[in-house]
DSSP file (Angstrom, degrees, kcal/mol; ACC not computed):
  #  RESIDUE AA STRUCTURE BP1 BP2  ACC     N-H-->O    O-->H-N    N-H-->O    O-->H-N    TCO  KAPPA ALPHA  PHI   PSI    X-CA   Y-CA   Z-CA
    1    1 A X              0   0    0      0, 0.0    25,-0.1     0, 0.0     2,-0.1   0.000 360.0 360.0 360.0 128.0   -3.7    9.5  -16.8
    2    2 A X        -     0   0    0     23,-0.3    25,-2.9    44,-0.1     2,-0.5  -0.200 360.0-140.0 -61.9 149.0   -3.0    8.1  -13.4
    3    3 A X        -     0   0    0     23,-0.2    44,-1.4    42,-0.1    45,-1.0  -0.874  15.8-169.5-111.2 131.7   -5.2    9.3  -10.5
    4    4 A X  E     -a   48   0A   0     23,-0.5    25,-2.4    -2,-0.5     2,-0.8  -0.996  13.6-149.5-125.8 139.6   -3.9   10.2   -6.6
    5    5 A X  E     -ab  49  29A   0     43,-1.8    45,-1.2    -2,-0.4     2,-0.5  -0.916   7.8-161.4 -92.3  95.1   -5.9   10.8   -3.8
    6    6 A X  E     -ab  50  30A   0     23,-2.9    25,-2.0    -2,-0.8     2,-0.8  -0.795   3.8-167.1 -95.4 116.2   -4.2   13.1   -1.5
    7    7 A X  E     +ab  51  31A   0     43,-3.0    45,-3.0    -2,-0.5     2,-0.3  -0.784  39.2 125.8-129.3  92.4   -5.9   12.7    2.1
    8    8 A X        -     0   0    0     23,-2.3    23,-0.1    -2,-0.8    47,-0.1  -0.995  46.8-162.1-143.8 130.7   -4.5   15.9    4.1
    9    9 A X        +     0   0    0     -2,-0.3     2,-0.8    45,-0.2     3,-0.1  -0.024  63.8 102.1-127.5  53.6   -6.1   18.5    5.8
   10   10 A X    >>  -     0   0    0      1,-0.2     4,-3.9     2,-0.0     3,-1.5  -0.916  62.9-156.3-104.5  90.0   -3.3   21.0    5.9
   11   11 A X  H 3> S+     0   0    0     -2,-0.8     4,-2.3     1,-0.3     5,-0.3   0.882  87.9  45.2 -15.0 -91.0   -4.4   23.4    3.0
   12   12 A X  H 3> S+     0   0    0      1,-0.3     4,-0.8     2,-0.2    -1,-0.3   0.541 118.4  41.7 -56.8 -24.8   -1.9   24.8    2.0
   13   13 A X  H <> S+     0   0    0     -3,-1.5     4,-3.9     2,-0.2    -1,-0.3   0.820 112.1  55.5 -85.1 -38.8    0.4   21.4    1.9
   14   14 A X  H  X S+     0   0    0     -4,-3.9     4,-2.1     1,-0.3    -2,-0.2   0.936 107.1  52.3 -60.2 -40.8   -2.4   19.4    0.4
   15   15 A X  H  X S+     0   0    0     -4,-2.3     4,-2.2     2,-0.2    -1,-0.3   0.776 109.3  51.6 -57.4 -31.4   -2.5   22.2   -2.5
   16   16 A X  H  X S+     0   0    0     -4,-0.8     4,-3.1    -5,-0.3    -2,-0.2   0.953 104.0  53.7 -37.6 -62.8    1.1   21.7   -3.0
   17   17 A X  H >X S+     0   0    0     -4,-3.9     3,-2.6     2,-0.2     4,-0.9   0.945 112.2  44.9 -37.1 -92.2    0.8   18.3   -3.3
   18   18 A X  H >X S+     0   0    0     -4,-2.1     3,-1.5     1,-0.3     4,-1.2   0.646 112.8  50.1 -29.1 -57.4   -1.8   18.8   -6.1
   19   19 A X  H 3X S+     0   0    0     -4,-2.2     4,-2.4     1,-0.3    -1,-0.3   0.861 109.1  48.2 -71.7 -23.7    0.0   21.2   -7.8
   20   20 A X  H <X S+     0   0    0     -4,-3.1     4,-1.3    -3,-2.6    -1,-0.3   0.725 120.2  40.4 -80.3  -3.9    3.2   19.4   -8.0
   21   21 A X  H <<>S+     0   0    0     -3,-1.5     5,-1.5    -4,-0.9    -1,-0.3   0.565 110.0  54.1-105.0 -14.9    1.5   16.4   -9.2
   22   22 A X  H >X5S+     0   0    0     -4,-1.2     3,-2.3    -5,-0.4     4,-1.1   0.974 110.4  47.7 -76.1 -51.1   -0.9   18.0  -11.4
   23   23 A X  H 3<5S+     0   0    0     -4,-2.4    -2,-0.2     1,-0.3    -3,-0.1   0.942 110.1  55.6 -75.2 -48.8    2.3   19.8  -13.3
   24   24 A X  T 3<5S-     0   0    0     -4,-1.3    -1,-0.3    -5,-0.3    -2,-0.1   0.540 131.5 -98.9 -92.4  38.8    4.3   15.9  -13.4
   25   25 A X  T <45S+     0   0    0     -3,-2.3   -23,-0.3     1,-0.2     2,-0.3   0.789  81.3 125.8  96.5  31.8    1.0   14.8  -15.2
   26   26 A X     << -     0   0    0     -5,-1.5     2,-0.5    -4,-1.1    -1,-0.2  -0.735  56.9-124.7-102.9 159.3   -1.4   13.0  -12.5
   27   27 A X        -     0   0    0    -25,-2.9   -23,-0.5    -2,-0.3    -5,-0.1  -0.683  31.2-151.3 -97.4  99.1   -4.5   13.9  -11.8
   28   28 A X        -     0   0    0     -2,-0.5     2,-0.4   -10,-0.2   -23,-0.2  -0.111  17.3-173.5 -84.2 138.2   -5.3   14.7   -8.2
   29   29 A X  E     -b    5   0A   0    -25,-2.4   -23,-2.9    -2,-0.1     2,-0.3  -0.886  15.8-152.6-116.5 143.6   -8.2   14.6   -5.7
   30   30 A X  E     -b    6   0A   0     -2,-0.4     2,-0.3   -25,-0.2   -23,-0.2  -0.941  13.2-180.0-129.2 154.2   -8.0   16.0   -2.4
   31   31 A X  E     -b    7   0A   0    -25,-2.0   -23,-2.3    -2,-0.3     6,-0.1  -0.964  13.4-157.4-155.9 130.7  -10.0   15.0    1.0
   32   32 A X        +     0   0    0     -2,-0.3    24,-0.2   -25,-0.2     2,-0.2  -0.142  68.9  27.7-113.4  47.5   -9.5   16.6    4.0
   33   33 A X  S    S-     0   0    0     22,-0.1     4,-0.4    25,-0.0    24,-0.1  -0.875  85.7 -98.8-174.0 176.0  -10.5   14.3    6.6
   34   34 A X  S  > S+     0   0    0     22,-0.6     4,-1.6    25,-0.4     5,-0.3   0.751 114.7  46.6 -80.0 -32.5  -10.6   10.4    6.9
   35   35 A X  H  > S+     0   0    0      1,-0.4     4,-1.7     2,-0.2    -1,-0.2   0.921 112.5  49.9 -94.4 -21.3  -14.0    9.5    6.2
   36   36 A X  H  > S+     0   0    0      2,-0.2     4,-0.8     3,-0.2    -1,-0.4   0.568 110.0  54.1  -3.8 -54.3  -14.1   11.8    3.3
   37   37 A X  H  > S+     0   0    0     -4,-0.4     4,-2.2     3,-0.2    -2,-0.2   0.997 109.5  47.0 -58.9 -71.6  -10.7   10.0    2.2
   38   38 A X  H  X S+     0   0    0     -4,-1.6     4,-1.6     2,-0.2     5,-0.2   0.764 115.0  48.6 -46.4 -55.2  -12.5    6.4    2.4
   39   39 A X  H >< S+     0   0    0     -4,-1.7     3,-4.6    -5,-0.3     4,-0.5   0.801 112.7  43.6 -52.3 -94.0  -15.3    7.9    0.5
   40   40 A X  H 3X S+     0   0    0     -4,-0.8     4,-2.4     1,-0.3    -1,-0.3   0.720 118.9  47.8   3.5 -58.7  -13.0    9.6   -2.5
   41   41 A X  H 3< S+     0   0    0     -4,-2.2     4,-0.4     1,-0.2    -1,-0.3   0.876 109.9  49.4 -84.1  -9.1  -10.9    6.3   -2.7
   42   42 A X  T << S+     0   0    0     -3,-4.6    -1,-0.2    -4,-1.6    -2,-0.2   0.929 123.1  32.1 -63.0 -64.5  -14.0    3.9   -2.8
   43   43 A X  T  4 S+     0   0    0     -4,-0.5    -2,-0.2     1,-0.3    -3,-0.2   0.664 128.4  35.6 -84.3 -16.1  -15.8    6.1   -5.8
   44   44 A X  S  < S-     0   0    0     -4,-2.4    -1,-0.3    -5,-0.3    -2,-0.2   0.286  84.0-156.5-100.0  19.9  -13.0    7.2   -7.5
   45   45 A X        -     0   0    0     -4,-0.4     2,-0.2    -5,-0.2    -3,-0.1   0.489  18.9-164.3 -23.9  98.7  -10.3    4.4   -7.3
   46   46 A X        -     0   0    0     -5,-0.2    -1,-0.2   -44,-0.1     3,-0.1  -0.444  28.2-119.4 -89.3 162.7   -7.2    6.1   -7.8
   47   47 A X  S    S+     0   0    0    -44,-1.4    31,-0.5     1,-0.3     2,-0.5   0.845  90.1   7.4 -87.0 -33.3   -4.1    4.6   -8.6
   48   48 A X  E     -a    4   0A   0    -45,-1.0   -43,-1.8    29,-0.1     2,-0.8  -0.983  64.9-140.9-161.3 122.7   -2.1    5.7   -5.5
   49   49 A X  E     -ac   5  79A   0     29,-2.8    31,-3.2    -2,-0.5     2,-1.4  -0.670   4.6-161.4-116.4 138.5   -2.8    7.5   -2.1
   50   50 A X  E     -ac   6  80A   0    -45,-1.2   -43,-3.0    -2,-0.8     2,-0.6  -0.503  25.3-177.4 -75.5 103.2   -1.1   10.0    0.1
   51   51 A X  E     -ac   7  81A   0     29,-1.8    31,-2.0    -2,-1.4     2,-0.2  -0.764  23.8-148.0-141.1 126.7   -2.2   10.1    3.6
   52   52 A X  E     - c   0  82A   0    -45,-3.0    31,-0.2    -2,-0.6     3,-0.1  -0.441  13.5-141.9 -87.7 173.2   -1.6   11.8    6.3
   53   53 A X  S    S+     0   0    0     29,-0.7     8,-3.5     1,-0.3     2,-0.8   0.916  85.2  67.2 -89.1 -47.3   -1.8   10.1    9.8
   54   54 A X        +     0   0    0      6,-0.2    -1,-0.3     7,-0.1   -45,-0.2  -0.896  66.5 162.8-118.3 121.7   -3.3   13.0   11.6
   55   55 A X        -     0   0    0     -2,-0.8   -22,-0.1     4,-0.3     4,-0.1  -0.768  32.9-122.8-153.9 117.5   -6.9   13.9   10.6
   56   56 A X  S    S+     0   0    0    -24,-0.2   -22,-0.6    -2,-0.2     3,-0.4  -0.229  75.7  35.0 -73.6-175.7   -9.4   15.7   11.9
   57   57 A X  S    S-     0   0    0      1,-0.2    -2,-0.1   -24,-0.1   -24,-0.0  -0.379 119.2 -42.6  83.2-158.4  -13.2   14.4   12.7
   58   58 A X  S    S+     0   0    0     -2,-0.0     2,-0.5     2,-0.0    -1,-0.2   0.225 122.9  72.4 -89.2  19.5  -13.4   10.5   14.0
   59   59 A X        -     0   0    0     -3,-0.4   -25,-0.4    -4,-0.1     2,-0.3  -0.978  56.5-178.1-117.9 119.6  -10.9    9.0   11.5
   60   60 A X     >  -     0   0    0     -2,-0.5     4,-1.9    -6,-0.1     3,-0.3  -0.634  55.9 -87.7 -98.9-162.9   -7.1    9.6   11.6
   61   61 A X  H  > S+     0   0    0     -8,-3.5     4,-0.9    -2,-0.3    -7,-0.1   0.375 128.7  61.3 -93.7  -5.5   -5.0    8.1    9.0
   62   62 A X  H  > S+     0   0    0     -9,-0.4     4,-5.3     3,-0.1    -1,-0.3   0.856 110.4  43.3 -43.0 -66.1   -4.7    4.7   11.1
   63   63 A X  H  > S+     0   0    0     -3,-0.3     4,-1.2     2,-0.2    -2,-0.3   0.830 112.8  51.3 -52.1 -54.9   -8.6    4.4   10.8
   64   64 A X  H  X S+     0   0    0     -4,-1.9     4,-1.9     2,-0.2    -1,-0.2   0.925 108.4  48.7 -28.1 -81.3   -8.5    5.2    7.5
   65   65 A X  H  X S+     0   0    0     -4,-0.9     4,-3.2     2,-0.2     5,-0.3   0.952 110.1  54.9 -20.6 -78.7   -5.8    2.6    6.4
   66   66 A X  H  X S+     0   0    0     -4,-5.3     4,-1.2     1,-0.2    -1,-0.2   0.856 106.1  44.9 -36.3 -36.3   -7.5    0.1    8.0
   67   67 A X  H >< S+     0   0    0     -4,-1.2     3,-3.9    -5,-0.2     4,-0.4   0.987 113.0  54.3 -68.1 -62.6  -10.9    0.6    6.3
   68   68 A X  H >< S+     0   0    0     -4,-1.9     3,-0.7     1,-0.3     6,-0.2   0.726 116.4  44.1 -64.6 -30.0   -8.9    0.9    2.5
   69   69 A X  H 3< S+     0   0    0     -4,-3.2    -1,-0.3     1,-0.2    -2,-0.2   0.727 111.5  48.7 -59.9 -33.2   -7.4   -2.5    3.6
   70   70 A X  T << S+     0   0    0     -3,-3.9     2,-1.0    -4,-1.2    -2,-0.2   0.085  96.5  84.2 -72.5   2.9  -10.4   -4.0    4.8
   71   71 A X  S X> S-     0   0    0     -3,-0.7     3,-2.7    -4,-0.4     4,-1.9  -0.903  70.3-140.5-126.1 117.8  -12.6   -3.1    1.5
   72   72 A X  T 34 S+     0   0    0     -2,-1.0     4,-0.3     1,-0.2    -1,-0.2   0.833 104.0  55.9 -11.4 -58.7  -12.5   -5.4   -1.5
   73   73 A X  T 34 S+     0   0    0      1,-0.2    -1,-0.2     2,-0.1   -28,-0.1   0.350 119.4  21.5 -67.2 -14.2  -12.6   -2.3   -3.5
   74   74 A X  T X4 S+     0   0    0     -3,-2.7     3,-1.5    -6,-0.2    -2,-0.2   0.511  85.9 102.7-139.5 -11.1   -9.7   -0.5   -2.1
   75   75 A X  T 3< S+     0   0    0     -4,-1.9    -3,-0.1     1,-0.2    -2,-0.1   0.763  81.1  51.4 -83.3 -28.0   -7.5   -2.9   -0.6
   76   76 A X  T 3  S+     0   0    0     -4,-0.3     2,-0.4     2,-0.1    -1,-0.2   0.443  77.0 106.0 -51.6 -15.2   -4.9   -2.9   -3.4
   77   77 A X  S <  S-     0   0    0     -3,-1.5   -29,-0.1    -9,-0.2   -30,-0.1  -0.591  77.9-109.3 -87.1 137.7   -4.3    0.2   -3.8
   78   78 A X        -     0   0    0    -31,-0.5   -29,-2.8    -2,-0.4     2,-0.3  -0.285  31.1-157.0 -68.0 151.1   -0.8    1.6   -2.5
   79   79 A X  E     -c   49   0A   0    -31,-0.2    19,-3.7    17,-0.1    20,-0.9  -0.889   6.5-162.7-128.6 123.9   -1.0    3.6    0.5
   80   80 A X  E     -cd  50  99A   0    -31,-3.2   -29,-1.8    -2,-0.3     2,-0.4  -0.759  12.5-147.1-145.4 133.1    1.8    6.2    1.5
   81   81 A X  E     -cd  51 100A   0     18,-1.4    20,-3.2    -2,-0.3     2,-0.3  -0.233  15.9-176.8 -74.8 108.5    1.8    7.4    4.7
   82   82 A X  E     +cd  52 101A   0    -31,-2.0   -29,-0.7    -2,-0.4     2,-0.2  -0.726  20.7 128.1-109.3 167.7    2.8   10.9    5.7
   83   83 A X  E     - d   0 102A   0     18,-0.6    20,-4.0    -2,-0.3    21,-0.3  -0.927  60.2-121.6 150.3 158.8    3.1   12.4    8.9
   84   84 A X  S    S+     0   0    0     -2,-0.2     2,-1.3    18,-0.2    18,-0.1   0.595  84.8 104.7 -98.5 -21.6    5.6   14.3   11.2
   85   85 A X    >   +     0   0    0      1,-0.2     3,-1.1    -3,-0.1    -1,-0.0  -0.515  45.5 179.5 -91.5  70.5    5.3   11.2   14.0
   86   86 A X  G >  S+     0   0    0     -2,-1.3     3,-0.8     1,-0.2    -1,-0.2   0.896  75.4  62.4  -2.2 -79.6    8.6    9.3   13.5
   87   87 A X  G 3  S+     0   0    0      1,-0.2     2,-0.7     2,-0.1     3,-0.2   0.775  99.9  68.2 -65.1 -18.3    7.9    6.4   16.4
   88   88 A X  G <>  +     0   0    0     -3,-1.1     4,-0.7     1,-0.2    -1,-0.2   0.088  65.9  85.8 -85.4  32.4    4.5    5.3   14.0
   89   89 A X  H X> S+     0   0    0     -3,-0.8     3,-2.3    -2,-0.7     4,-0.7   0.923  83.6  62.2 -99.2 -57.8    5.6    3.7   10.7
   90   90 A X  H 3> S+     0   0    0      1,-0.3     4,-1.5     2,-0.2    -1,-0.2   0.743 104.6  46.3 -26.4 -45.3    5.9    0.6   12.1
   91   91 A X  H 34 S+     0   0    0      1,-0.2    -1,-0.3     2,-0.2    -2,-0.2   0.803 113.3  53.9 -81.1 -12.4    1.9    0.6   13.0
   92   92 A X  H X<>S+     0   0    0     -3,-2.3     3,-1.2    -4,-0.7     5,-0.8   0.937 106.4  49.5 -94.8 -59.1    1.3    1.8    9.6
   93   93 A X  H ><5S+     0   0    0     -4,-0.7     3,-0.8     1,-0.4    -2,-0.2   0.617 110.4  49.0  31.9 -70.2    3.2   -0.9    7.8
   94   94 A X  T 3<5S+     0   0    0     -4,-1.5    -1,-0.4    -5,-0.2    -2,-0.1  -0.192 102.9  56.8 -82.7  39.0    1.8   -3.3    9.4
   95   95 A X  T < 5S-     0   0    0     -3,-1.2    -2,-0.3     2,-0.1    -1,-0.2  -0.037 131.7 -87.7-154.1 -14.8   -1.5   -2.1    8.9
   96   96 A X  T < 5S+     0   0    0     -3,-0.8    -3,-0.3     1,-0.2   -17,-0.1  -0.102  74.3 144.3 129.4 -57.1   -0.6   -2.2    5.2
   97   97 A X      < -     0   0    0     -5,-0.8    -1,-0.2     1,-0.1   -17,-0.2   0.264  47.6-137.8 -24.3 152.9    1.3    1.7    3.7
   98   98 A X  S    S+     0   0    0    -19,-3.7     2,-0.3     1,-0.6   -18,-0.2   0.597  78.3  11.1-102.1 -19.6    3.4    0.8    1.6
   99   99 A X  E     -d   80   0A   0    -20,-0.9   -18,-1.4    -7,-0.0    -1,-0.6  -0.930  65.4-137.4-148.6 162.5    6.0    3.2    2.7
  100  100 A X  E     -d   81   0A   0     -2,-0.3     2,-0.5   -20,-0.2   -18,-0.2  -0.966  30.4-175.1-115.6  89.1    6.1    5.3    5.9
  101  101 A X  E     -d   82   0A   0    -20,-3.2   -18,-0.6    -2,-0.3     5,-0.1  -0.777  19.1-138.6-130.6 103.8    7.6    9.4    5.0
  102  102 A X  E >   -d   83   0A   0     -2,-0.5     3,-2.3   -20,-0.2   -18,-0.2  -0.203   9.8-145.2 -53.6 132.3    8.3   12.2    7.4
  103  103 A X  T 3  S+     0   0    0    -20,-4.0     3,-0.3     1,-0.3   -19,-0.2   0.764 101.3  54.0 -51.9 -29.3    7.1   15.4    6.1
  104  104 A X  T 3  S+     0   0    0    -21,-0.3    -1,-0.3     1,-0.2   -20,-0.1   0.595 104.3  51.0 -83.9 -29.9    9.7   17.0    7.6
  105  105 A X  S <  S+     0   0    0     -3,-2.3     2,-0.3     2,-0.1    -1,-0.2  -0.074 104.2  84.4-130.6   8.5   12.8   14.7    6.0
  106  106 A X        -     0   0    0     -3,-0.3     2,-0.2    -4,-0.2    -5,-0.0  -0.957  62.0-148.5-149.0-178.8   11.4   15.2    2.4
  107  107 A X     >  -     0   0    0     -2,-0.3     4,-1.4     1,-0.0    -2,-0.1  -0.590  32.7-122.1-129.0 167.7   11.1   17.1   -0.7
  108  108 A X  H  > S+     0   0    0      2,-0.2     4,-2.4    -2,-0.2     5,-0.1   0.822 115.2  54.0 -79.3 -29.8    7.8   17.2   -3.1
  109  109 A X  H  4 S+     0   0    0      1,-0.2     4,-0.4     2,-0.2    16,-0.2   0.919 113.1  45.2 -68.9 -34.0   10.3   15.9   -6.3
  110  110 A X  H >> S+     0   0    0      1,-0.2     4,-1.3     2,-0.2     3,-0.9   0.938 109.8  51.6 -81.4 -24.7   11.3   13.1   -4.0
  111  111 A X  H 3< S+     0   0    0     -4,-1.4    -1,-0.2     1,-0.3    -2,-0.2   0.788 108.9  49.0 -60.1 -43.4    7.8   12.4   -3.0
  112  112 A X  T 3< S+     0   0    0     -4,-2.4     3,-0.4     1,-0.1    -1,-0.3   0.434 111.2  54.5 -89.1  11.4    6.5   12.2   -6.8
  113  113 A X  T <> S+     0   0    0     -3,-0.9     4,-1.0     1,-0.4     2,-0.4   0.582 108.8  45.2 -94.3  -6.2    9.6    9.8   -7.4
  114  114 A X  T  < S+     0   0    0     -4,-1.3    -1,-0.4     2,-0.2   -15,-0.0  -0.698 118.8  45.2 -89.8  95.5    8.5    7.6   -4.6
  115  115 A X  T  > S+     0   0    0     -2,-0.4     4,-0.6    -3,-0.4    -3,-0.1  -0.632 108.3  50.6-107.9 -31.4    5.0    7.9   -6.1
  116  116 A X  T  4>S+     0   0    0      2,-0.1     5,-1.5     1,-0.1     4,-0.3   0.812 110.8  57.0 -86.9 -35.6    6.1    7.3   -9.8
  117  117 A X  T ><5S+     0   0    0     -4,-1.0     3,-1.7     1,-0.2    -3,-0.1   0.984 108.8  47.4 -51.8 -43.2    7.9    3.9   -8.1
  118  118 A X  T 345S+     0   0    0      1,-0.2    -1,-0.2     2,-0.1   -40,-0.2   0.863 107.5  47.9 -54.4 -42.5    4.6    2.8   -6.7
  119  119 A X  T 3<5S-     0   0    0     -4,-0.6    -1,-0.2    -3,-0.2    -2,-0.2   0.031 117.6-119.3-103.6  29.5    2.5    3.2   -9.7
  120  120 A X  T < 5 +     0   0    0     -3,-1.7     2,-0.4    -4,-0.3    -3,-0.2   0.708  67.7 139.9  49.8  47.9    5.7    1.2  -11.3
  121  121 A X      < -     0   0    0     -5,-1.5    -2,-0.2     1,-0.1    -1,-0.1  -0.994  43.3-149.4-115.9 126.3    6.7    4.5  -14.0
  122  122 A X        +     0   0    0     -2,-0.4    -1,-0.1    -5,-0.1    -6,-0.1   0.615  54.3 107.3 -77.2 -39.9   10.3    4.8  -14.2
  123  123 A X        -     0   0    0      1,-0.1    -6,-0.1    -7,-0.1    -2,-0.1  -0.196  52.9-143.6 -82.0 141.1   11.0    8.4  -14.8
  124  124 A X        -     0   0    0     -8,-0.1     2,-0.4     2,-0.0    -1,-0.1  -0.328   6.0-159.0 -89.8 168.7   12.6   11.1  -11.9
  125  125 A X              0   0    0    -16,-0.2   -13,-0.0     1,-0.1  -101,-0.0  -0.963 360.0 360.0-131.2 160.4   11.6   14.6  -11.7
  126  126 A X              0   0    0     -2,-0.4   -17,-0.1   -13,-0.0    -1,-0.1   0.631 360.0 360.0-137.1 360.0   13.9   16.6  -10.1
């Protein structure tokens, strides 16, 4: 079973997340802060993460990015960036995400079919 790392510290979304990924067969981890994230993706090396941009504590989801890019250990693994902050996919991008996705301007089936594209499984949910 494929593993995601969901790094959100909106309760209530980040337990969406999980459930809707647990139900199309993932297993999910949640961290709700950055430095937390970095840990979680270091020792568990999940196949794919979800991260939002803004984080409490000293890390946001820039800081974050950066480290999982910077680490031997982590640096392969696809990153996608979630956020309400439009003008920032570009710094995220370049920093590495593999895609850039307003919360706002998506749905949780379309978010596990960009998620099954990443972890290169073919099949939709809808």
């Amino acid at each position: 079973m494929k593993k995601i790392l969901v790094v959100e510290d909106d309760q209530p979304l980040a337990l969406a997340y999980q459930k809707k990924f647990t139900q199309a067969g993932y297993v999910v981890d949640l961290a709700e802060d950055g430095e937390t994230g970095v840990s979680h993706a270091a020792l568990g090396k999940p196949d794919l993460i979800i991260l939002d941009i803004m984080l409490p504590g000293g890390m946001n989801g820039f800081d974050v990015l950066q480290q999982l890019k910077l680490s031997e250990n982590t640096r392969s693994i696809p990153v996608i960036v979630m956020t309400n902050l439009a003008e920032e996919g570009e710094s995220a991008i370049e920093l590495g995400a593999k895609e850039y996705l307003l919360k706002v301007n998506i749905t949780l089936s379309e978010l596990i079919n960009k998620a099954k594209q990443y972890l290169g499984e073919d099949r939709k949910v809808s």
